[in-house]
N, C-alpha and C positions, 0 to 999 in steps of 0.2 A: 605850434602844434607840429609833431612830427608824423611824417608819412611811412607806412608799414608796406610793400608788398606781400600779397597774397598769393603765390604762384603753386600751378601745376603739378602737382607733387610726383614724383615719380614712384609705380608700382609692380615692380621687376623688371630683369635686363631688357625683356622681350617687346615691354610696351612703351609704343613711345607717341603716346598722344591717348585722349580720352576724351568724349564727348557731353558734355553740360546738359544734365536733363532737366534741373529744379534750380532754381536759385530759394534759399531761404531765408535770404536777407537781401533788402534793399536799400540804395543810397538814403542815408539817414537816419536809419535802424542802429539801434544800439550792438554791442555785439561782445559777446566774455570768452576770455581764455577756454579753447577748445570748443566750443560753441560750435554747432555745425552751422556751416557758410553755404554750403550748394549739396548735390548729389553730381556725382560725376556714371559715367558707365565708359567699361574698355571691353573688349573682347574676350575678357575671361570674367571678371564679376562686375558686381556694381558696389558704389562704393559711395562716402559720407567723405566731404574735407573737412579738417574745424578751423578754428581759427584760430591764425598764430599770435594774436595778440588781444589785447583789451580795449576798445575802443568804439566809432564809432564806422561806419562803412561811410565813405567817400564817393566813391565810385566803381561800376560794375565794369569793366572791360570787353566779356563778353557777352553775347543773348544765349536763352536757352536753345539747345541741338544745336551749335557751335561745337564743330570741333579744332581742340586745341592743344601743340605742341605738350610734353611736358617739360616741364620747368619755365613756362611763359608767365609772365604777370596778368592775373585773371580776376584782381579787385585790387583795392587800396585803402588802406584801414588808417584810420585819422585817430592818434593816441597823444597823451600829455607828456612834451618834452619840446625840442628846439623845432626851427623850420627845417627840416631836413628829411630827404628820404631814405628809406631802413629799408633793407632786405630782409626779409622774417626769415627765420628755420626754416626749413620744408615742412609741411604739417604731415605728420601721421595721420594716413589715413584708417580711419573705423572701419575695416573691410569683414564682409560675413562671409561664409565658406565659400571660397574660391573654388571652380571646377576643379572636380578630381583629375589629375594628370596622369599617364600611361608611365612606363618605365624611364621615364624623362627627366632629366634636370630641365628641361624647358621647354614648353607646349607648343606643339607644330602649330605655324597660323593656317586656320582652316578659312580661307576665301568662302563668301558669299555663293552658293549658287543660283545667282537669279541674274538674269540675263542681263537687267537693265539698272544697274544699281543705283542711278538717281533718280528714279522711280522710289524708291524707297524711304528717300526725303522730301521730293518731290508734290507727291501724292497730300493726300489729304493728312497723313498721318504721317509720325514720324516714328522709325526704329532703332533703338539704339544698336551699337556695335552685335554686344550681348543677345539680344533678339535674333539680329539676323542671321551670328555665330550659331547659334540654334536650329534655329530653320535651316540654315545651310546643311549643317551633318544632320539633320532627321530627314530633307529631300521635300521639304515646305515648299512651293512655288512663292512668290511675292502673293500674287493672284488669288492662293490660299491663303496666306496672312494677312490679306486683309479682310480677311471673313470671321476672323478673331476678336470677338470681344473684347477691350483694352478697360480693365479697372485704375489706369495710370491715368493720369494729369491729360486734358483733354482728348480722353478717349485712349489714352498711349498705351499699347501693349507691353506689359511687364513679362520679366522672368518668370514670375507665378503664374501668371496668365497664360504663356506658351509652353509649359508644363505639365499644366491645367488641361490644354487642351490634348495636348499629346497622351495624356493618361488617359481620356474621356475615347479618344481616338481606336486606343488599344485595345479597350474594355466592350467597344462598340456603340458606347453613347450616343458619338459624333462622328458624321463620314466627311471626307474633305469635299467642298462645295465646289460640286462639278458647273452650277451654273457660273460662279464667280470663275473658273477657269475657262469656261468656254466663252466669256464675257473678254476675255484678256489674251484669249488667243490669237496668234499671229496670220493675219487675212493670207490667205492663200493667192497667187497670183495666176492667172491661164496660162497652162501647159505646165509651169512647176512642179517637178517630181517630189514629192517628201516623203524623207526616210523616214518610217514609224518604227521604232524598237519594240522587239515582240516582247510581251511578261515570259520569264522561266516559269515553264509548266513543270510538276512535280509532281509522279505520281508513287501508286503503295501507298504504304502505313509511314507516313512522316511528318513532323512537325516543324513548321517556319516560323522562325525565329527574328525578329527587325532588332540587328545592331544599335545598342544604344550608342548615345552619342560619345562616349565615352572608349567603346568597343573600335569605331571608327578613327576615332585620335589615334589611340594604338598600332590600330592597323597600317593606318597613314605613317607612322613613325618608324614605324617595323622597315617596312618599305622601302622608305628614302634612307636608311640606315645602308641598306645591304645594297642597293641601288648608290650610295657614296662610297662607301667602303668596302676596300678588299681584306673580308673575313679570313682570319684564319684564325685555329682553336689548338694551343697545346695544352696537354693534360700531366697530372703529377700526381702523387700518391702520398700520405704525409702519413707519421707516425704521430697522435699526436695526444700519447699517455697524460703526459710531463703535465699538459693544461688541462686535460681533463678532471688528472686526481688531484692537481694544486687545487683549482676553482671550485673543486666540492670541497677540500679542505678550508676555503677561507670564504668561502660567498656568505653565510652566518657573519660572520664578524663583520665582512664589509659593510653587508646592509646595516648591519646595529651601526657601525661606527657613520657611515656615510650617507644613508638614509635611500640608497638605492641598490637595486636590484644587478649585480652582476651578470651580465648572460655572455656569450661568448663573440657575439657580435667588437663590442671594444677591442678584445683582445685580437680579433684580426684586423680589426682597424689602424689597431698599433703596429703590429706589425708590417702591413702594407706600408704606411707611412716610411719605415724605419727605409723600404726595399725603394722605394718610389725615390727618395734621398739618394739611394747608390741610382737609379736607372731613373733621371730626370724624363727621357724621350716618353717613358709610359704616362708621363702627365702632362700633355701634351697636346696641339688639336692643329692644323691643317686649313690654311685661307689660302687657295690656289697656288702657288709652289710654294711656301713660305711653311715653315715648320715653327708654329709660335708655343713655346717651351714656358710652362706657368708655374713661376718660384711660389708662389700659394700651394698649396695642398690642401683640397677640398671634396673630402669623400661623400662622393652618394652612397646611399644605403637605400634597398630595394624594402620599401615595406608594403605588407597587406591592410587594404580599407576593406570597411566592412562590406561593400560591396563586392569583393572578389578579386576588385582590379589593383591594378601595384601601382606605387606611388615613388616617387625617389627623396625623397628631403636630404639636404644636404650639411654636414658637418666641415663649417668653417674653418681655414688655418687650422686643420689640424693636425700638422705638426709642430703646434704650440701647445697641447695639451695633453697633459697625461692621462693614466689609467681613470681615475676620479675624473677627472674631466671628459672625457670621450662617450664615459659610463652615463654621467649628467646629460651631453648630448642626444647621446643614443636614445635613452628612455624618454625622454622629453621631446623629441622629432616624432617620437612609435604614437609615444602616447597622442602628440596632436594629429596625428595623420587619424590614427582607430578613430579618435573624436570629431574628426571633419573642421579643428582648426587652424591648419596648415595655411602660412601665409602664401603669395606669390615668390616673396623673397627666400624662404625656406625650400626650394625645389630649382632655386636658379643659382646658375656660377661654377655648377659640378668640374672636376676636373679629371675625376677617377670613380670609375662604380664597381661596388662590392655587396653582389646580391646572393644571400643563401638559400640556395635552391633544396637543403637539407630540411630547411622548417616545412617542405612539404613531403618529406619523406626520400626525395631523389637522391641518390646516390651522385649524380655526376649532372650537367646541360652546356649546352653550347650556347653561351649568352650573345646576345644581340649586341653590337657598342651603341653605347648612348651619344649620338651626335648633342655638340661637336667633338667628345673624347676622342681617344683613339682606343683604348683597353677598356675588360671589363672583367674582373674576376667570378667566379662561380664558386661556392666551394658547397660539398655534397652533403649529406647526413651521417654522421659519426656511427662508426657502425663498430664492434667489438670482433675481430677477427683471429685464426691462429695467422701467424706471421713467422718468418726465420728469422730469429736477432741475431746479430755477427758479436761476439764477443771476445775479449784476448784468450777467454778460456777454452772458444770453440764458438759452432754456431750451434744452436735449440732453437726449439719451438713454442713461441707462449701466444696467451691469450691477450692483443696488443686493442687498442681504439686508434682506429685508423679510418680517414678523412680523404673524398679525392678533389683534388683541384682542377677548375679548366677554367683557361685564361684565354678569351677570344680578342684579338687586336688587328688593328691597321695594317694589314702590307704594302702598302703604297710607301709606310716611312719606318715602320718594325719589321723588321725580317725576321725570321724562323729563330737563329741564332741569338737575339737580344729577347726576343719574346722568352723562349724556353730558358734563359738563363736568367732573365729576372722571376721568372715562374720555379725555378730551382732553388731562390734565392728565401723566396718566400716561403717555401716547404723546408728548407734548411734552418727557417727560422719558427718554425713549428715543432719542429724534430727538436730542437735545440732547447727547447723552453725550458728557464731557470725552475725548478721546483721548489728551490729555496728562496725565492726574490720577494717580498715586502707588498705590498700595495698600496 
């Protein structure tokens, strides 16, 4: 009989460990191809392992609320073949919607705020990662989570659960249990001065508003962004007829022929790409004096959830794929973000972001850079204007669609000079667009 490990699967760059809430199978138990094996939880979803092979389970490795490396061996699956032990595939993990992420290729770790975090496992109860990720950015004490009803496995508070109570919260159902906080408050000692923080009083005709948890990520992101990096924004001005009246010329045909939607997003994709090729340093990112230069090219793209809030998904190697291909991309990233089923691995690895600040009307923004990048392009809402054409005949005046660009990047390792001339580079390559070129 041969031995199968079952290990720790890994679920984006960001997470490197998860903690074991369920086991659903036990040594002895039979067990089939894909089969879920346990429930695992990390600090962005919860998640189903299956199994990678056909057999029977051997032995469990770890107990439940263990946490564990990923890619450790966390069972051993006993299958028909020699006495030897296998290393399984990594299993794909069955994940359901992951937290929406801010303008990110990779979600800021938001620490616990509660004082005493082995209290947390400690205690009577135990909370996963996820939970406490929660509680943390809503301002939960421990002291209050534990006045939570838990519809989980003996008594465990679930994501639905901490949700659940947060909606009931807002609505005024439920107040936070001032006896369980004053039950868990920290004894006072004689003569001890303690600082109390006052509430902000607000007065007039105004409404307060409590940051969802998602408002907070951002914020946090925003932050440590501008706080790492020295911002600087050059701006350019494109002509950019040539794509507009090809793409109404051929968007009809593309979709009949290729079964997708043309929009203009690809086409700067491509582009970008072409320029990123000549100016290596824009795709790029910075680990303490070290300048690490990334031969992949991997574009963010800024999309809207239906929430309001932006998301990044990311377009692999793509300067491996053409127009059809980018298009395929594009639409299939959009579409699972709108739908909420964006995996962890679709939002990690970015190396470049290219957000259009035009789909909400803007002419022009000064974008934020998406750590760890260095660059982030902006480009505005196409607007139809009179313009001066220079011509060998003379110069006139026509009615031209015209696009502006701002390209916010790193000066700590892009200076003025590389920035504004790969930002010329990419406007020159807008101006220039073949009107006769193929798709």
């Amino acid at each position: 009989m041969a031995m199968v490990d079952l290990v720790m699967p890994k679920m984006g760059e960001s997470i490197m460990e998860a903690t074991i809430l369920r086991w659903h199978k036990k040594p002895g138990d039979n067990v089939k191809l894909d089969e879920t094996v346990l429930e695992i939880a990390t600090d962005k979803v919860d998640s189903e392992v299956p199994s990678t092979a056909e057999g029977t389970i051997e032995e469990l490795l770890f107990k439940e609320n263990d946490v564990v490396p990923v890619g450790a061996v966390i069972a051993k699956i006993r299958v028909n073949g020699t006495d030897s032990v296998e290393s399984a595939p990594e299993p794909v993990v069955s994940q359901p919607q992951p937290q929406a992420q801010p303008v990110v290729t990779e979600a800021p770790e938001v620490q616990p705020a509660i004082e005493n975090p082995a209290a947390a496992v400690a205690g009577a109860r135990f909370y996963s990662p996820l939970v406490l990720n929660i509680a943390a950015s809503e301002g939960i004490p421990l002291s209050e989570l534990e006045s939570i009803a838990g519809s989980g496995s003996d008594g465990r508070v679930t994501k639905k659960d901490i949700l659940q109570y947060l909606e009931d919260r807002k609505n005024g159902k439920t107040t936070p249990a001032a006896t369980a906080v004053e039950a868990h408050a920290a004894p006072q000692t004689s003569g001890a001065a303690t600082a109390v923080s006052a509430p902000v009083k607000s007065t007039g005709n105004v409404e307060i508003v409590e940051m969802d948890r998602m408002r907070k990520l951002i914020a946090k992101h925003m932050t440590d962004s501008v706080q790492t990096s020295a911002h600087v924004t050059s701006f350019s001005e494109a002509d950019v007829t040539n794509m507009v009246l090809w793409r109404e010329k051929v968007k009809k045909d593309f979709e009949k022929r290729e079964g997708e939607k043309l929009t203009f997003t690809p086409l700067f994709i491509e582009i970008v790409v072409r320029c990123l090729k000549k100016f290596p340093w824009l795709n790029s990112s910075v680990e303490g004096d070290k300048i690490i230069i990334k031969k992949d090219i991997n574009i963010g793209m800024a999309t809207a959830l239906p929430s309001g809030n932006l998301i990044v998904p990311v377009i692999r190697s793509a300067e491996q794929l053409n127009l059809v291909g980018l298009t395929r991309q594009v639409n299939s990233l959009a579409n699972a973000a709108r739908s909420n089923k964006l995996k962890p691995d679709d939002t990690a690895g970015g190396t470049f972001t290219l957000t259009n600040v035009g789909t909400f009307g803007s002419i022009m923004g000064t974008p934020i850079i998406n750590q760890p990048q260095v660059a982030i392009l902006a480009v505005g809402a196409i607007k139809k204007r009179p313009v001066v054409v220079e011509t060998p005949q003379g110069d006139s005046i026509a009615i031209r669609h015209m696009m502006y660009l701002s390209l916010s990047y790193d000066h700590r390792i892009i200076d003025g000079a590389l920035g504004s001339t790969f930002l010329n580079a990419v406007t020159q390559e807008l101006e220039n667009f073949d009107p006769s070129r193929a798709f």
